[in-house]
C-alpha positions in Angstrom: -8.1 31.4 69.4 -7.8 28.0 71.3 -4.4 27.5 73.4 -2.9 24.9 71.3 -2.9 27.4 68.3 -1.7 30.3 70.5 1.4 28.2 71.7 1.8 27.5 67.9 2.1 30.8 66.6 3.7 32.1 69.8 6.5 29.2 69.3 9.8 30.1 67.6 12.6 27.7 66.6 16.1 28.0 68.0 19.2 26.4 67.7 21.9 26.9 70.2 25.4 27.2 68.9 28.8 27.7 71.0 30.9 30.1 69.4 33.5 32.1 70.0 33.1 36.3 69.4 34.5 36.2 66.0 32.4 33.2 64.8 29.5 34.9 66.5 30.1 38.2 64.6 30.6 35.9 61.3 27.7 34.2 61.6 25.6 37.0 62.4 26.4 39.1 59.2 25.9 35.9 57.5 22.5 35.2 58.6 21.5 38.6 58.0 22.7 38.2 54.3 21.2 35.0 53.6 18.3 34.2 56.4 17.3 37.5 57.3 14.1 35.8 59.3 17.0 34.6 61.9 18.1 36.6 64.6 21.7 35.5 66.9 21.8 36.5 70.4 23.6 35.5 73.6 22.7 32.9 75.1 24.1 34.3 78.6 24.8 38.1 79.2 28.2 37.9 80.7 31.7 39.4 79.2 34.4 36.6 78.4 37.4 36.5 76.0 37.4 37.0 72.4 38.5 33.7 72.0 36.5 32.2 74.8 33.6 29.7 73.2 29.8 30.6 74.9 26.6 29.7 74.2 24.3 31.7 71.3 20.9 31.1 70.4 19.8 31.4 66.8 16.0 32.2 66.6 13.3 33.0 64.2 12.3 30.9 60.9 14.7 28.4 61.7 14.7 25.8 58.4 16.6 22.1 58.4 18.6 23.6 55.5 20.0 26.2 58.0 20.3 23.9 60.8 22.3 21.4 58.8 24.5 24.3 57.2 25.2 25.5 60.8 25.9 21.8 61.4 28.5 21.2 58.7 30.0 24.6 60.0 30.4 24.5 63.8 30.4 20.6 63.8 27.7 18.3 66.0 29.2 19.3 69.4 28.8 23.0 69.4 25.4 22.9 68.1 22.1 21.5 70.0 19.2 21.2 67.9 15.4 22.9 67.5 14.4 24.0 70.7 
């Protein structure tokens, strides 16, 4: 297998959204309802308020349906495109 198409299967999209920990736990049964490819992890491993926003990395089968959902959701700011 050459290196361009191990890089190409190896590759997984991601979107990074900034949530707080209820949005986070929203969005996660959410995406495991409806896009069960997607996984939603922390972006940083560090403790912060409830109601504090951080950063959270959706990864996995990432479609532009889901990114523009996630979009209309969370707005433009809290959400940095395919990565």
């Amino acid at each position: 297998m050459s290196s361009q198409a191990r890089a190409t299967t190896l590759q997984i999209d991601q979107i990074l959204v900034n949530l707080n920990f209820w949005e986070f736990k929203q969005l996660e049964y959410w995406l495991t309802d409806h896009y069960s490819d997607c996984k939603i992890r922390e972006l940083y491993d560090n403790w912060s308020e409830p109601y504090q926003k951080q950063w959270y990395a959706i990864e996995g089968a990432v479609t532009r349906e889901l990114e523009m959902l996630i979009k209309l959701r969370y707005g433009d700011k809290d959400v940095k495109g395919r990565y």
